[in-house]
N, C-alpha and C positions, 0 to 999 in steps of 0.2 A: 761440049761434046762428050765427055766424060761422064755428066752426068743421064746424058740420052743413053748409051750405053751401058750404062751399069743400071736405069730401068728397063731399059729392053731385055737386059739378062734376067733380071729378078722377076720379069712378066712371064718369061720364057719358062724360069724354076719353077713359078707357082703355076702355071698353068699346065704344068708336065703331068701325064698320066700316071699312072700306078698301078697294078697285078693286084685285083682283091680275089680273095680266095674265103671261099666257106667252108664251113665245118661239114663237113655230112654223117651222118647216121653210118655207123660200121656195118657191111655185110652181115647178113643174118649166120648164126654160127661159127662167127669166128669166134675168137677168145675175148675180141673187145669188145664186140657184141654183148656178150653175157654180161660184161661188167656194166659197159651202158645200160643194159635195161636193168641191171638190180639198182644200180646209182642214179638214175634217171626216173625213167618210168616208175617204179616200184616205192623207192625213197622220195625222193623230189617229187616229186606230181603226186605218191601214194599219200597216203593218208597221215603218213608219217610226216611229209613234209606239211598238209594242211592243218596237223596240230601242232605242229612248230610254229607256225606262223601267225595262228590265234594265240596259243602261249606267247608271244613276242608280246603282239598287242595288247594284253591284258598285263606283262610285266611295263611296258611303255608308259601303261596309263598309271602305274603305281610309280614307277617313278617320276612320274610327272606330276602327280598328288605329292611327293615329296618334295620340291621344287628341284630336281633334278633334268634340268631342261635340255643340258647336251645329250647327258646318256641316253633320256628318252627320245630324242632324234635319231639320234642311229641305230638304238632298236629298233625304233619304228620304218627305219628305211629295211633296215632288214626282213622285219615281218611284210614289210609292202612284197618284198623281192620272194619273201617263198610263197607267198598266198598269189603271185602272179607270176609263178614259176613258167605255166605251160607257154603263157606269151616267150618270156625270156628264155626260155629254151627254144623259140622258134625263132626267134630273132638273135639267139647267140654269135651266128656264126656270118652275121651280116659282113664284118671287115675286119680281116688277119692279116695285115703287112709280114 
């Protein structure tokens, strides 16, 4: 019997809801505003971040010519991440507990 209930609890836990909340884009004009779009749009999506992310890749490949196989993994995940910045800023804000 003990053990029927303390599965029915733990059926009960996981299958409990949860309050997801997204991130949204600040009001045009506020103060945070401004900062989102020079740190966002301008940096991250501008050009700046697209040559960030080709430099990753081409430092990735050199150290992978070295046999540097971890570093060049994580560079590489990082160049993935600013060269597919625009997805990942749209999807950032999927699930904030």
């Amino acid at each position: 019997m003990k053990k029927v209930t303390f599965f029915a609890i733990l059926t009960v836990l996981l299958l409990q809801t949860v309050n997801v909340f997204a991130m949204a884009t600040p009001a045009a004009g506020s103060f945070a505003y401004d900062l989102y779009d020079i740190a966002v749009n301008k940096i991250l999506l501008g050009p700046i971040g697209f040559v960030a992310g080709v430099a990753a890749m081409v430092f990735a490949a050199i150290l992978a010519i070295r046999q540097m196989i971890l570093p060049a993994a994580g560079v590489i995940l990082g160049g993935a991440f600013l060269l597919s910045a625009s997805t990942v800023v749209q999807t950032i804000g999927s699930i904030i507990m």
